[in-house]
N, C-alpha and C positions, 0 to 999 in steps of 0.2 A: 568707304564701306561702313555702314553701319554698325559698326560692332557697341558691345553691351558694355557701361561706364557704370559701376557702382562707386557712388562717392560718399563713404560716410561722414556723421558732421554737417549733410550736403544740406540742409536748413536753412542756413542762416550765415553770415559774414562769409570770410573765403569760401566756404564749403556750397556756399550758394552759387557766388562768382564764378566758381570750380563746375558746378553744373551747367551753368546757362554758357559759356565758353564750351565747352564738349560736347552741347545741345548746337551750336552755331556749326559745330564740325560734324554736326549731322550723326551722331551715337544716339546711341537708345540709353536713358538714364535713366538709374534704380537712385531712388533719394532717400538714403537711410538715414535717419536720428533719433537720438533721447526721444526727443519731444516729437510724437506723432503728428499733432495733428497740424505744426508747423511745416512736417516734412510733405505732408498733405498738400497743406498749399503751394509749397516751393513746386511740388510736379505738377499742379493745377495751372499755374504761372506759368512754366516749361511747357504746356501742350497747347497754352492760349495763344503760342510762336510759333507753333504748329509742331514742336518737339514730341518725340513719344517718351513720354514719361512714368516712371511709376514712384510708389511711397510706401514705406516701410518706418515701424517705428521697432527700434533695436539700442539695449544695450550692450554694447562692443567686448566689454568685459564678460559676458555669459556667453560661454563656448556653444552652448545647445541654440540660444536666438540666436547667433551667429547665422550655424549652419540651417536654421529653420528659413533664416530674412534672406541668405543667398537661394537655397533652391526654391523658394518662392519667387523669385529673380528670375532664377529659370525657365520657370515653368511660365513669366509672362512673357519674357521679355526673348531669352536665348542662351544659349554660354556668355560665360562671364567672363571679356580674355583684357579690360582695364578697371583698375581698382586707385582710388586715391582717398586714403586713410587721411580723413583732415577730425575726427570726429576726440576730443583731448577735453580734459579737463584742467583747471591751473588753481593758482594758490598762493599765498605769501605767508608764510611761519617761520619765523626764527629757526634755526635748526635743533635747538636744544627743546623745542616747544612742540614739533613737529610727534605726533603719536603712530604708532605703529599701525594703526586702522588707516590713517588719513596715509601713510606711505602706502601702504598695498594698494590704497583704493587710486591714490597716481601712478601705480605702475599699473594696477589690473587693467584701467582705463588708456592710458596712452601707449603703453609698452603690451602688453598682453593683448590689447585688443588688436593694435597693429598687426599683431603675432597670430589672431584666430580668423581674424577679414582676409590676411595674405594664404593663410592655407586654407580657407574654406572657398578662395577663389584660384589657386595656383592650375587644381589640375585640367580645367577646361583651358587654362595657358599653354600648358603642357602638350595637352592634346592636339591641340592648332597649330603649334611651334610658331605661335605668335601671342605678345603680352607684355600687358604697359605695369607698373608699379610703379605710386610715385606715394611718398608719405609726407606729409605735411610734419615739420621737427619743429626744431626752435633755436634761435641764437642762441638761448639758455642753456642748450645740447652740448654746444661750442665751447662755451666759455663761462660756464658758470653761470646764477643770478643769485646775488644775494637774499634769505630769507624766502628762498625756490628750491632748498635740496633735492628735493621730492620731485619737481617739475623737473628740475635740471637734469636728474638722473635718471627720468622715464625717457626724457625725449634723445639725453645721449645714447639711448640702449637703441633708440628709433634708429638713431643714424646709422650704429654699427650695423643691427640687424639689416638695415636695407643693402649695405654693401653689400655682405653674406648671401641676402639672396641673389645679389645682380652677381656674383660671383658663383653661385650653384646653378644659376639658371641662362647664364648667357650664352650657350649653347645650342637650347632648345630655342631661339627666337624669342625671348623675356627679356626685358629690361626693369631693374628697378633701380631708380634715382630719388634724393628727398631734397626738401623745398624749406630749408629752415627759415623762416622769418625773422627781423626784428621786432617793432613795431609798428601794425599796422593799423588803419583806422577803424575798427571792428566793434562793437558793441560790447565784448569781452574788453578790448583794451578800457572801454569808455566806464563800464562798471568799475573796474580796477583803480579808475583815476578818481571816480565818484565816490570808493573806498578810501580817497586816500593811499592807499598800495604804492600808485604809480603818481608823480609827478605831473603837471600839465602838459599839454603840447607843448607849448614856448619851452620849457623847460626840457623837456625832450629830444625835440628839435638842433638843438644845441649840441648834442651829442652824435650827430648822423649828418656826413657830411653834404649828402643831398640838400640838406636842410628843412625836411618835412617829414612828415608819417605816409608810409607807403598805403598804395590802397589796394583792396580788394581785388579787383581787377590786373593790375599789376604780377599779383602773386598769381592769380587765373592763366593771364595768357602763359609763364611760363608752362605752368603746368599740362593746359593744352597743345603745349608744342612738345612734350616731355610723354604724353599721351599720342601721339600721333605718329604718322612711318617714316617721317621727314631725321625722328630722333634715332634710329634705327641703331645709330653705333655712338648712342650716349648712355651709356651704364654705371651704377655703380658710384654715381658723382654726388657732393652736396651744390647744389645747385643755388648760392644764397641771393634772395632777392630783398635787400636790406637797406639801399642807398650811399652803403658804403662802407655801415657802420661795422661791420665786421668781417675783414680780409684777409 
């Protein structure tokens, strides 16, 4: 069935991946991000495969775009009954360095916005008693990252939150699961490394017993099988696609 996939984030690295996978399964995708006129191209890209796509530029954390980029959604495309919250921002600050502006603005962003995509889309879920939720987290959710308090503590609200809802809503035919990554090969990670932040591959590597950085795609397929009716009675789960590095 065609049903209607908003994927915010949906731009660029996973959140691209995340679209063109759910565009192969034949959905109708809303490509929401920061950066408009990237999200532009990624649905321009999506209909040159003959996908129906659309593009919306949204930040996550402003409850009013929120609900404006969804029933714009609507009004192209249809109800809205799959949602995949990949759209996060990240960071590296000492904790004692970390300012009170830069924490809100990693929870407003990964945790709140989670929180305003999941109920600006929940009640066309509702209504159908049928609905996919799936959030993009972080191993950092799991277990920590040092000089990430900020990251660490948005993304673990991500996980709890998605339980709560796969637990309020599995009744009505909704599932929500989330997708914590480790490291994956993303243009994010590659800034990170080119910061300094993050260590190199080799170096990385070393620690994931697959012994490589996961890819885009990787993270994609689960996600569209987590989206799809095959997952029917998977709820509620952290679904980690990491290589191994954290079990």
């Amino acid at each position: 069935m065609e049903r209607v996939a908003v994927v915010t984030g949906g731009a660029s690295g996973v959140g691209l991946a995340i679209c063109e996978h759910l565009a192969r399964q034949g959905r109708r995708i809303a490509v929401l991000d920061l950066d408009g006129d990237a999200a532009a191209r990624a649905a321009e890209q999506l209909r040159s495969t003959g996908a129906e796509a659309v593009a919306g530029a949204i930040d996550v954390a402003d409850r009013d775009a929120v609900d404006a980029a969804f029933a714009a959604v609507r009004r192209e495309l249809g109800p809205i009954h799959i949602l995949v919250t990949s759209a996060a921002v990240s960071g590296f600050t000492r904790f004692q360095d970390i300012t009170l502006d830069a924490w809100q603005r990693m929870l407003a962003v990964n945790l709140t916005g989670t929180f305003n995509c999941a109920q600006a889309a929940i009640a066309d879920m509702v209504e159908a008693r049928w609905g996919r939720i799936v959030t993009i987290s972080s191993a950092a959710g799991q277990t920590g990252s040092v000089r990430q308090a900020d990251y660490s503590a948005s993304k673990g609200g991500v996980i709890a939150l998605t339980k709560t809802l796969a637990l309020e809503f599995a009744r009505k035919g909704i599932t929500a699961n989330t997708v914590p990554p480790f490291t994956v090969d993303t243009p994010m990670l590659r800034g990170a490394q080119d910061a300094q932040h993050l260590p190199g591959t080799d170096m990385l590597t070393q620690v994931i017993p697959a012994g490589r950085l996961g890819t885009t795609d990787e993270i994609a397929a689960v996600c569209a099988f987590l989206c799809s009716d095959a997952a029917s009675y998977v709820t509620g789960q952290v679904i980690a696609v990491n290589g191994g590095a954290v079990t």
